[in-house]
C-alpha positions as a printed Julia matrix, in Angstrom:
54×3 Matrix{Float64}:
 -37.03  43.02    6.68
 -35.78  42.09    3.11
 -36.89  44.04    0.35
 -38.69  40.94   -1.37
 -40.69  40.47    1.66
 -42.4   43.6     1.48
 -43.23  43.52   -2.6
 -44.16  40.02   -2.16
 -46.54  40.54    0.74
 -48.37  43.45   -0.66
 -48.51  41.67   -4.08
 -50.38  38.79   -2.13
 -52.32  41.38   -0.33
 -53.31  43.12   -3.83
 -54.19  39.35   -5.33
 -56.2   38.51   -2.11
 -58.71  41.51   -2.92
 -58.47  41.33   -6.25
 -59.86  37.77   -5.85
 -62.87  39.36   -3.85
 -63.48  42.05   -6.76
 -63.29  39.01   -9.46
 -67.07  38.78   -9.56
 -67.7   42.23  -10.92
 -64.81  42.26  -12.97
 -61.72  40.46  -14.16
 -60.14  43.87  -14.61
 -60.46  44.56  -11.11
 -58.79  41.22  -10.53
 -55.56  42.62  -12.58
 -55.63  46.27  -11.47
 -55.51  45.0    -7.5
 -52.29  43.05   -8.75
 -51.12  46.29   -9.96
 -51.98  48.24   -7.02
 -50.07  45.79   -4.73
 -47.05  45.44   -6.95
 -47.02  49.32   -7.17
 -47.66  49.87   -3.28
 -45.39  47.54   -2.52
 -42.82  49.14   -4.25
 -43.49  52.55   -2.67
 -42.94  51.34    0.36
 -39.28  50.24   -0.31
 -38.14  53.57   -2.04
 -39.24  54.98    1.38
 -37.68  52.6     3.61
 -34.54  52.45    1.79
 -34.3   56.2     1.99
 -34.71  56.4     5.75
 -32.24  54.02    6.1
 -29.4   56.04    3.67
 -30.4   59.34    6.1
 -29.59  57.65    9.16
């Protein structure tokens, strides 16, 4: 799976709900972004370090 893949999907993941929230708030709109962007880019610091161990 290419890195891009994963930040992009999560981003999209992060928009998708922050498009739910947007009624209550457009700063829960932006902080969703954030959150995706952000979990997204957990997630390849921790696969790229798997694969450097093995």
């Amino acid at each position: 799976m290419k890195r891009v893949s994963i930040t992009g999907r999560t981003t999209l993941i992060g928009l998708g709900i922050g498009f739910i929230l947007f009624r209550y708030s457009v700063y829960c709109l932006v902080a969703s972004l954030f959150i995706g962007i952000g979990v997204g880019l957990i997630i390849e610091y921790i696969l790229s370090k798997k694969s450097n161990i093995t």
